[in-house]
N, CA, C and O atoms as a GROMACS GRO file, in nm:
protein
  348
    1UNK      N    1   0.687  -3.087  -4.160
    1UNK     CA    2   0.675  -2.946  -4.130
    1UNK      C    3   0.814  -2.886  -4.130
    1UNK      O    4   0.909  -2.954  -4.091
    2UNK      N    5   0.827  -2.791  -4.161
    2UNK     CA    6   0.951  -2.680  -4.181
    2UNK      C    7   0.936  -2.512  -4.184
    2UNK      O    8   0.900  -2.442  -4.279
    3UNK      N    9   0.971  -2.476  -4.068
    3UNK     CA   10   1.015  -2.307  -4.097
    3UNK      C   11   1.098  -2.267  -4.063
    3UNK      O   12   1.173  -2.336  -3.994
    4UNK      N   13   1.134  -2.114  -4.098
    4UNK     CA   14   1.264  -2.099  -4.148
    4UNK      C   15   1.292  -1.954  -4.033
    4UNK      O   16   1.209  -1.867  -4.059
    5UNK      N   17   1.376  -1.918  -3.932
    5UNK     CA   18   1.396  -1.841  -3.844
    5UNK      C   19   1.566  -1.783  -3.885
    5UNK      O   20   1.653  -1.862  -3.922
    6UNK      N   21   1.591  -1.639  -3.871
    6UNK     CA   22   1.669  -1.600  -3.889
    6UNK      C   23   1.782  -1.563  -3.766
    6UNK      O   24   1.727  -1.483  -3.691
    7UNK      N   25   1.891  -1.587  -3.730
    7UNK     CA   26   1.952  -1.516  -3.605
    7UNK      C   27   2.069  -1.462  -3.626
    7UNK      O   28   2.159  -1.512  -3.694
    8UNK      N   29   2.071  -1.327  -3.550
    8UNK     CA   30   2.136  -1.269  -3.564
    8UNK      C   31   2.260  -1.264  -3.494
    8UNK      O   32   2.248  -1.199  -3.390
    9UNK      N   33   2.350  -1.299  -3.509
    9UNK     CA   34   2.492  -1.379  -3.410
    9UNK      C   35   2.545  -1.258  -3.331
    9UNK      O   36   2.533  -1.264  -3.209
   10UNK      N   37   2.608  -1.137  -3.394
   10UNK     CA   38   2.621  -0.995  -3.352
   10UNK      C   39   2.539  -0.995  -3.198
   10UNK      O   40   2.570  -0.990  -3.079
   11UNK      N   41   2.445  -1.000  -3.262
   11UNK     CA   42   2.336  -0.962  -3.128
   11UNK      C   43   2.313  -1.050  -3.031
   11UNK      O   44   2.270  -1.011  -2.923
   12UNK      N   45   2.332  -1.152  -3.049
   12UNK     CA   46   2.294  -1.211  -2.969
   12UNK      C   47   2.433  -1.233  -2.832
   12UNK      O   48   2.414  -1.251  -2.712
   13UNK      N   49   2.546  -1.224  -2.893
   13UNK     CA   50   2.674  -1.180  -2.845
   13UNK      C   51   2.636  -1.088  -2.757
   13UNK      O   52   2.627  -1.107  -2.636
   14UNK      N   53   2.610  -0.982  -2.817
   14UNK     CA   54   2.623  -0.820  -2.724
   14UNK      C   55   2.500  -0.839  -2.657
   14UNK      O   56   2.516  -0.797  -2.542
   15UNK      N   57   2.382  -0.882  -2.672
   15UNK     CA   58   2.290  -0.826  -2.621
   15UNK      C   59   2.256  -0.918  -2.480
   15UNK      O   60   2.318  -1.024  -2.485
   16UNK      N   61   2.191  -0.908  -2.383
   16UNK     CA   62   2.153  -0.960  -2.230
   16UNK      C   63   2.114  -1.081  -2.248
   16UNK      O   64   2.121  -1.133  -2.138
   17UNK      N   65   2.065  -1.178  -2.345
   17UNK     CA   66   2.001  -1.312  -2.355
   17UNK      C   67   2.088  -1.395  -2.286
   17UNK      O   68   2.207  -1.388  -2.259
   18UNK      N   69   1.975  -1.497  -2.258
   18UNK     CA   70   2.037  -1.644  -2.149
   18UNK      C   71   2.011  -1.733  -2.250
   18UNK      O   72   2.100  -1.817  -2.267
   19UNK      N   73   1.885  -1.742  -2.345
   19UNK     CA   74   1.892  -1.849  -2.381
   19UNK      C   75   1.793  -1.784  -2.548
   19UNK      O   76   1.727  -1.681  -2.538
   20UNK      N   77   1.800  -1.859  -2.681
   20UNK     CA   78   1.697  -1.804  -2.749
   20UNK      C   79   1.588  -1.933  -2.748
   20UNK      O   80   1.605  -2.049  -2.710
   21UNK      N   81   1.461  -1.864  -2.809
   21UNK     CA   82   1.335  -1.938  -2.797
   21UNK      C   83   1.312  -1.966  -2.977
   21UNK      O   84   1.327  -1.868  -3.050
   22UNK      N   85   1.285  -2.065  -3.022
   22UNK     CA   86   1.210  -2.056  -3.128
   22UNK      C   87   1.072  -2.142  -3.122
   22UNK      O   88   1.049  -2.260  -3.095
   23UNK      N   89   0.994  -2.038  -3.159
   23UNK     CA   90   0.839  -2.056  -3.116
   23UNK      C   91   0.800  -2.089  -3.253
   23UNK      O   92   0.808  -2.010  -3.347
   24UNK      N   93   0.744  -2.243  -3.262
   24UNK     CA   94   0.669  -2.306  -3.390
   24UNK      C   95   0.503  -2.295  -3.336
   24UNK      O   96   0.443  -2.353  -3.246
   25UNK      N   97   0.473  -2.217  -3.411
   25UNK     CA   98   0.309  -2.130  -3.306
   25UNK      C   99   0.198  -2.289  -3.341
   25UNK      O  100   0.182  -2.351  -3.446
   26UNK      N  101   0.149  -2.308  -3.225
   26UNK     CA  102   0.070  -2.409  -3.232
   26UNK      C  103   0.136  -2.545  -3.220
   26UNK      O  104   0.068  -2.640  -3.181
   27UNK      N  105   0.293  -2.564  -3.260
   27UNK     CA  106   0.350  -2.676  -3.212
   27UNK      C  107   0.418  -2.718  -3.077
   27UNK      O  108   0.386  -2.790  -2.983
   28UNK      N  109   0.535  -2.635  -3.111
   28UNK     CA  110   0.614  -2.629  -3.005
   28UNK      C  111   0.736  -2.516  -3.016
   28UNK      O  112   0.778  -2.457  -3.115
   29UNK      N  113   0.806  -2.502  -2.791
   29UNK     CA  114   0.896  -2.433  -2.852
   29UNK      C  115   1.030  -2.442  -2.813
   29UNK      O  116   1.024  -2.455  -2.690
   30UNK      N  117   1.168  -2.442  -2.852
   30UNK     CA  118   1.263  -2.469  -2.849
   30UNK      C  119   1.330  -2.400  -2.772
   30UNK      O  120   1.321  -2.279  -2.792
   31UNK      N  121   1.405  -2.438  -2.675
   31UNK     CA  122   1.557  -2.340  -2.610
   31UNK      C  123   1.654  -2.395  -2.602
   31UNK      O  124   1.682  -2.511  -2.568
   32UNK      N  125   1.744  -2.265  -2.651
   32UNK     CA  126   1.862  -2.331  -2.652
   32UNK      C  127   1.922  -2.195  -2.555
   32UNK      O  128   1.875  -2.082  -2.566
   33UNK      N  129   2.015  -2.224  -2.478
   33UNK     CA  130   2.105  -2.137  -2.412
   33UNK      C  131   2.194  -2.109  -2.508
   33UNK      O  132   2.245  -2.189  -2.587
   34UNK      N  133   2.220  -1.945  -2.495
   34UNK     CA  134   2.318  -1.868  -2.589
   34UNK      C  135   2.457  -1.939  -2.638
   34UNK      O  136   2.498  -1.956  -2.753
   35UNK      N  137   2.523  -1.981  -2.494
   35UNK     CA  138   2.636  -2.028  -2.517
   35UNK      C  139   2.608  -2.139  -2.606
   35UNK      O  140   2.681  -2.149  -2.705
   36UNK      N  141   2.541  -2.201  -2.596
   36UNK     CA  142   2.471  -2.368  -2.654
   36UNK      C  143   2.496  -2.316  -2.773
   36UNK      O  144   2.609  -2.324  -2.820
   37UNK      N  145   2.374  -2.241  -2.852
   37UNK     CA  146   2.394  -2.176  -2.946
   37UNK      C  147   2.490  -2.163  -3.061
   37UNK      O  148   2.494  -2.218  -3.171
   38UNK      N  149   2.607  -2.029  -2.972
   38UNK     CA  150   2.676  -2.033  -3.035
   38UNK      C  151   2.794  -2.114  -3.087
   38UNK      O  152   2.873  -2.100  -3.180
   39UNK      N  153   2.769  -2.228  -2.962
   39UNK     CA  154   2.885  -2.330  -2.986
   39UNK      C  155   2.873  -2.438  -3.103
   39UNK      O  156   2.958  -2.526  -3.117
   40UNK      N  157   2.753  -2.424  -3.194
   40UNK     CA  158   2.664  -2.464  -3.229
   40UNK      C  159   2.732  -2.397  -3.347
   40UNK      O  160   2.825  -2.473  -3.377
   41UNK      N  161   2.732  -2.314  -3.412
   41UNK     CA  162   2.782  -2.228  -3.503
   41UNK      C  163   2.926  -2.264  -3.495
   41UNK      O  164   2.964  -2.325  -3.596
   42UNK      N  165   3.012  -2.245  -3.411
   42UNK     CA  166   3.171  -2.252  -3.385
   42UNK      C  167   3.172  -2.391  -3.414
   42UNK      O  168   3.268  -2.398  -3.492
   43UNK      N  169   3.124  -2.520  -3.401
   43UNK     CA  170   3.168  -2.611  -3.362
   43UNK      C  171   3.129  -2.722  -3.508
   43UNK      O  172   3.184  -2.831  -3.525
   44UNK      N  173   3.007  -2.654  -3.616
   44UNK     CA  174   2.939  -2.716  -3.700
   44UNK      C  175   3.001  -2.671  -3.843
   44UNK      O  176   3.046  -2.739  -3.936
   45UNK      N  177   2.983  -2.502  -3.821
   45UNK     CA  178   3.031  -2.428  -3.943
   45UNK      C  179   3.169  -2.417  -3.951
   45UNK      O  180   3.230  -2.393  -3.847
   46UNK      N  181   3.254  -2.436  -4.098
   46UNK     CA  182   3.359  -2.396  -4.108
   46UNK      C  183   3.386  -2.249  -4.110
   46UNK      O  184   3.316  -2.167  -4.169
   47UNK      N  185   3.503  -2.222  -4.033
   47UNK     CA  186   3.552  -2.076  -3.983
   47UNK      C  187   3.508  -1.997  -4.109
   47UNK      O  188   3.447  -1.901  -4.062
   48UNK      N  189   3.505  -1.982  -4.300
   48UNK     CA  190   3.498  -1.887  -4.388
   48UNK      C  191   3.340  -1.919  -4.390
   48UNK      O  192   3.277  -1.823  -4.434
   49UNK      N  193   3.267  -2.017  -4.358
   49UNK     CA  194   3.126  -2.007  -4.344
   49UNK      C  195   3.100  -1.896  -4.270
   49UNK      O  196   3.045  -1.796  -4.316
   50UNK      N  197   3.142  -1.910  -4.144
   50UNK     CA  198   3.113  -1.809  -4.003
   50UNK      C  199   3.100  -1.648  -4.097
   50UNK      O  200   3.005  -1.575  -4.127
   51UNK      N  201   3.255  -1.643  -4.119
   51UNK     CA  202   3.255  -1.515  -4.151
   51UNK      C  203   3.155  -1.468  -4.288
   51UNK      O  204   3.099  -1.359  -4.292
   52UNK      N  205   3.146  -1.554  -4.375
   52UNK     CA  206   3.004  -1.513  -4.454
   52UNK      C  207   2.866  -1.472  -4.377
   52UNK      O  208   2.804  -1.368  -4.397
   53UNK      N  209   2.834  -1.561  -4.296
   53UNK     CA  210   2.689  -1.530  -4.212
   53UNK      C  211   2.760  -1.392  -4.130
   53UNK      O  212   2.686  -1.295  -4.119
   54UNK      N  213   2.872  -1.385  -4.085
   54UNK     CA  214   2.844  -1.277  -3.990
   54UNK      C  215   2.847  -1.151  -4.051
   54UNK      O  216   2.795  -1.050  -4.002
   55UNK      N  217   2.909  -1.158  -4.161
   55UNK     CA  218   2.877  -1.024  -4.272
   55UNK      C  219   2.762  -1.026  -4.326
   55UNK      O  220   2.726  -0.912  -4.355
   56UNK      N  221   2.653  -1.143  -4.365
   56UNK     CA  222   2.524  -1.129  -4.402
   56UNK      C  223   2.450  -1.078  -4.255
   56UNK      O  224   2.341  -1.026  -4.279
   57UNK      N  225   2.476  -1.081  -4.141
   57UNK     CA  226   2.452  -1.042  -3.997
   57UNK      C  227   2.300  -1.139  -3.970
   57UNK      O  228   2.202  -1.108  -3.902
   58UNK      N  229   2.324  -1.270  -4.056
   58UNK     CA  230   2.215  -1.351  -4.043
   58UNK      C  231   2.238  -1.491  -4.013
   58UNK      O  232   2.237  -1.504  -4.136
   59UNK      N  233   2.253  -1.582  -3.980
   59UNK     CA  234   2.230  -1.696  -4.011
   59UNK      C  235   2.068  -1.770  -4.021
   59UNK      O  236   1.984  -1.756  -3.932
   60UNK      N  237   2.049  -1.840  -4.132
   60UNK     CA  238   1.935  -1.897  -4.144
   60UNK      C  239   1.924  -2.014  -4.078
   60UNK      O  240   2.023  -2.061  -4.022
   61UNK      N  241   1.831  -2.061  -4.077
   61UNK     CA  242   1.806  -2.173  -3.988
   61UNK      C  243   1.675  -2.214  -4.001
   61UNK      O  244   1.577  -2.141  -3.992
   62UNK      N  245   1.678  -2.394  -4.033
   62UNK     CA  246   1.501  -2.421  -4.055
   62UNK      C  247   1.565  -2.570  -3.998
   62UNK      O  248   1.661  -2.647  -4.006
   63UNK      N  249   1.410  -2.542  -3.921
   63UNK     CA  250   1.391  -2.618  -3.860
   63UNK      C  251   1.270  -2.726  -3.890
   63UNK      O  252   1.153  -2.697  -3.918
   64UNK      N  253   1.313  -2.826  -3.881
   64UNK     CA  254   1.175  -2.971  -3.916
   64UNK      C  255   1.146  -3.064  -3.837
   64UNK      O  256   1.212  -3.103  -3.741
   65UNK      N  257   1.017  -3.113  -3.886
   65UNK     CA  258   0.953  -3.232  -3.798
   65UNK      C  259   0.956  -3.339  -3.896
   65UNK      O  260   0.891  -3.317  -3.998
   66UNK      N  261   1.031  -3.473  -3.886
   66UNK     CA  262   1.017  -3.524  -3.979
   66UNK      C  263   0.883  -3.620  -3.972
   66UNK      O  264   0.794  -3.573  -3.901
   67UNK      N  265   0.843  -3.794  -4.057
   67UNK     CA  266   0.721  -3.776  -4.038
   67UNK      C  267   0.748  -3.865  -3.891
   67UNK      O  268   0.642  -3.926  -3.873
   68UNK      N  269   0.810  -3.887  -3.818
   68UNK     CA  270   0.790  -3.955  -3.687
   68UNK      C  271   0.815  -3.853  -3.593
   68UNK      O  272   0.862  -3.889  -3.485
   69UNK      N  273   0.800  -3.763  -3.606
   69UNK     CA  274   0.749  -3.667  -3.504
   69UNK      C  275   0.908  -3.600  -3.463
   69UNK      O  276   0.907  -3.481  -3.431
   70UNK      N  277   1.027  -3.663  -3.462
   70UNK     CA  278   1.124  -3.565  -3.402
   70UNK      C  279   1.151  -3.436  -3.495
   70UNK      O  280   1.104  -3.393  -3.601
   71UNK      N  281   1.244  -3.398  -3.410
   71UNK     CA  282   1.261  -3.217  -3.491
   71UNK      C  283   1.383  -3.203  -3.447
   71UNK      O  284   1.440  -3.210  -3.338
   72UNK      N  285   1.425  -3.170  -3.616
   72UNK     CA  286   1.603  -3.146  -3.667
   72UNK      C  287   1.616  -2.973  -3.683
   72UNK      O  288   1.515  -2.903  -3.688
   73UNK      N  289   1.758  -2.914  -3.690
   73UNK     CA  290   1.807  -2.844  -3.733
   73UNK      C  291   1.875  -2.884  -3.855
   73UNK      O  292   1.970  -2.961  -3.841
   74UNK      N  293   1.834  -2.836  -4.003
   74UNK     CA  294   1.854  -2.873  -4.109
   74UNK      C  295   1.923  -2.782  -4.159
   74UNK      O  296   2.000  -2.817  -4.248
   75UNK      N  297   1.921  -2.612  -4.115
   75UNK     CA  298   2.018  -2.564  -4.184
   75UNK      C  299   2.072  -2.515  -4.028
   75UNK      O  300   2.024  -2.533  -3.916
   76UNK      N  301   2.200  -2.440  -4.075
   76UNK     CA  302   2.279  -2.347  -3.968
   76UNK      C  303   2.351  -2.222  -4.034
   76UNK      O  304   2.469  -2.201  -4.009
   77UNK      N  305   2.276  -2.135  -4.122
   77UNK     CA  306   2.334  -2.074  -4.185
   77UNK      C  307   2.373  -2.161  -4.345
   77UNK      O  308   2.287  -2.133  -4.428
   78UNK      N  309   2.443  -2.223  -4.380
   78UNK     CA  310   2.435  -2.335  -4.482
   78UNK      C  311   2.360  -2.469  -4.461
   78UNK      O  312   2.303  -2.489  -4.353
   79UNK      N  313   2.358  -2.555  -4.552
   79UNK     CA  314   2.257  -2.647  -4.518
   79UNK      C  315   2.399  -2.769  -4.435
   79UNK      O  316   2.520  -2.789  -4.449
   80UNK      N  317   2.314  -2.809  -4.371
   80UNK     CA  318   2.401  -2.926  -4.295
   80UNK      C  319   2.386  -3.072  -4.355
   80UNK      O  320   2.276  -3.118  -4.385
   81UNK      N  321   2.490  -3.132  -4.369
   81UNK     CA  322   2.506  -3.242  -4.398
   81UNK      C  323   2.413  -3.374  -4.351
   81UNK      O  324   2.345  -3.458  -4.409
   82UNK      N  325   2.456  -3.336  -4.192
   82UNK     CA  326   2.442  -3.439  -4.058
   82UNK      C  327   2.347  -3.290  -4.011
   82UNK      O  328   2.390  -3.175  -4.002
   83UNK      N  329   2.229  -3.332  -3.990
   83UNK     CA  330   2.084  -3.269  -3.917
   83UNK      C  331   2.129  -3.290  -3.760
   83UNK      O  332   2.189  -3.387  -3.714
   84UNK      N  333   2.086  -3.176  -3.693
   84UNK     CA  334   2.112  -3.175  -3.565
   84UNK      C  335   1.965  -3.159  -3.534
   84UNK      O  336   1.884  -3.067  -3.548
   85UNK      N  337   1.959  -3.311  -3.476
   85UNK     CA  338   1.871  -3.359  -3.348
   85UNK      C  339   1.818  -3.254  -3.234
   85UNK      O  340   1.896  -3.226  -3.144
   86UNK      N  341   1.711  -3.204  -3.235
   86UNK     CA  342   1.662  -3.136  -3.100
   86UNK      C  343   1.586  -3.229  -3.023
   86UNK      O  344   1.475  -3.275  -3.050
   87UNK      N  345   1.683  -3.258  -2.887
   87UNK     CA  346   1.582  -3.331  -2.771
   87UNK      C  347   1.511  -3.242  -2.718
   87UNK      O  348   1.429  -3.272  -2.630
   0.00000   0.00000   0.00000
């Protein structure tokens, strides 16, 4: 399984959030705390990546179940090398 959620980094900066949710309807749903998040972006993407997504004012992001049931972050705005594990 795989879908594909868009976030908006800008906003999520400025705006009141503690944490974002991504809701896989009928599976499951994910939180991550903002800071988490964005450290997540700072810490994965190279700095001229960043600034591409933050001028597209998007980063993409898909998320999967592989077939033993855990669930990766496969992209972060570009596709990732090394899949980040969601416990």
């Amino acid at each position: 399984m795989r879908t594909w959620y868009g976030v908006y980094r800008q906003k999520i900066e400025l705006e009141d959030y503690n944490y974002i949710c991504f809701n896989i309807k009928g599976k499951r749903k994910f939180y991550f705390e903002k800071e988490q998040f964005i450290g997540l972006i700072e810490n994965i993407i190279t700095k001229p990546e960043q600034v591409k997504y933050d001028k597209r004012k998007s980063y993409d992001n898909y998320i999967y179940q592989n077939h033993q049931g855990d669930w990766y972050i496969k992209r972060l705005g570009s596709h990732l090398l090394t899949h980040i594990k969601i416990v």
